[in-house]
N, C-alpha and C positions, 0 to 999 in steps of 0.2 A: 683399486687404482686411486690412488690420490691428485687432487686436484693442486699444479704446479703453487708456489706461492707467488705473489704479486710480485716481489723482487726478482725471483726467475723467470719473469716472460722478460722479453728483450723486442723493443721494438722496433719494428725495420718498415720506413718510412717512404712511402711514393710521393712526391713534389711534381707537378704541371699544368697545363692547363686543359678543362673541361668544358664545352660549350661556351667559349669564350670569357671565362672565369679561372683564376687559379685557383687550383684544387689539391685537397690533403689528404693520401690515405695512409692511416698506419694500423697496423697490425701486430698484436702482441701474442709470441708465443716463445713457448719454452727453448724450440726447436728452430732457430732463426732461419734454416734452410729450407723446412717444408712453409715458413709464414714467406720467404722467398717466391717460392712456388706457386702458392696464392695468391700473392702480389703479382705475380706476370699475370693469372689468369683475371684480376682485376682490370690490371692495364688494357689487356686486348679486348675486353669487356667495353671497358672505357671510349674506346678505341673503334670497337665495330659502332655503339651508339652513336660516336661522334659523324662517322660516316654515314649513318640512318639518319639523325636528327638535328645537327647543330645547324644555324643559322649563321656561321662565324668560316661555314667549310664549301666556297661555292658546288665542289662536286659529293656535296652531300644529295640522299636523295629528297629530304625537304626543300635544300635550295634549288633543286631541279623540277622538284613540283611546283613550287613558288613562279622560276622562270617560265617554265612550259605550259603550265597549267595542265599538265597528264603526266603520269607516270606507271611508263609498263614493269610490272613485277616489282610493284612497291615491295619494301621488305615488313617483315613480323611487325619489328618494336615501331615501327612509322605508323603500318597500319593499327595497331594498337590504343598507339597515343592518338591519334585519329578518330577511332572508336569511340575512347573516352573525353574525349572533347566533345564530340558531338552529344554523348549523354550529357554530361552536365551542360552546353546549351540549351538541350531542352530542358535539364532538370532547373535552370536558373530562369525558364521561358524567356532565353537568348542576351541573357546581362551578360553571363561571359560567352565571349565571340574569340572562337581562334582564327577567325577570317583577315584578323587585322591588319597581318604583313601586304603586301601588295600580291 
């Protein structure tokens, strides 16, 4: 199987906004229907983080912990990003602090 060449991939482009940033993704492939494809599963990708994590989405559940100060059934990528915040405070013996929002 041969590898497409440069000029036949065709790129099909997602344009919006990400954690309160405009964001770009594109996607080059031979097959613009399956890079299609991949693209939604980007988006909803996009899409469930923003609703885990952003600070830009008040019924996110970050800004829900933020407000509340608890949150039942935090989700994966929260509790995640969480985890690895807390390593690298200790690994920085507490220079970076993700405590800083209110």
């Amino acid at each position: 199987m041969s590898t497409p060449s440069r000029a036949a991939l065709q790129p099909v482009v997602w344009r919006g906004r990400a954690m309160g940033a405009d964001a770009t993704i594109t996607l080059y492939h031979s097959r613009p229907g399956i890079a299609q494809k991949l693209l939604a599963r980007c988006q909803a990708l996009v899409a469930s983080l923003e609703n885990q994590l952003s600070l830009f989405q008040p019924a996110s559940a970050l800004c829900r912990l933020n407000r509340d100060g608890a949150l039942d059934g935090a989700p994966r990528a929260l509790l995640d990003v969480l985890r690895m915040a807390s390593d690298i405070h200790q690994s920085t013996d507490g220079a970076f602090d993700v405590t800083v929002q209110p």
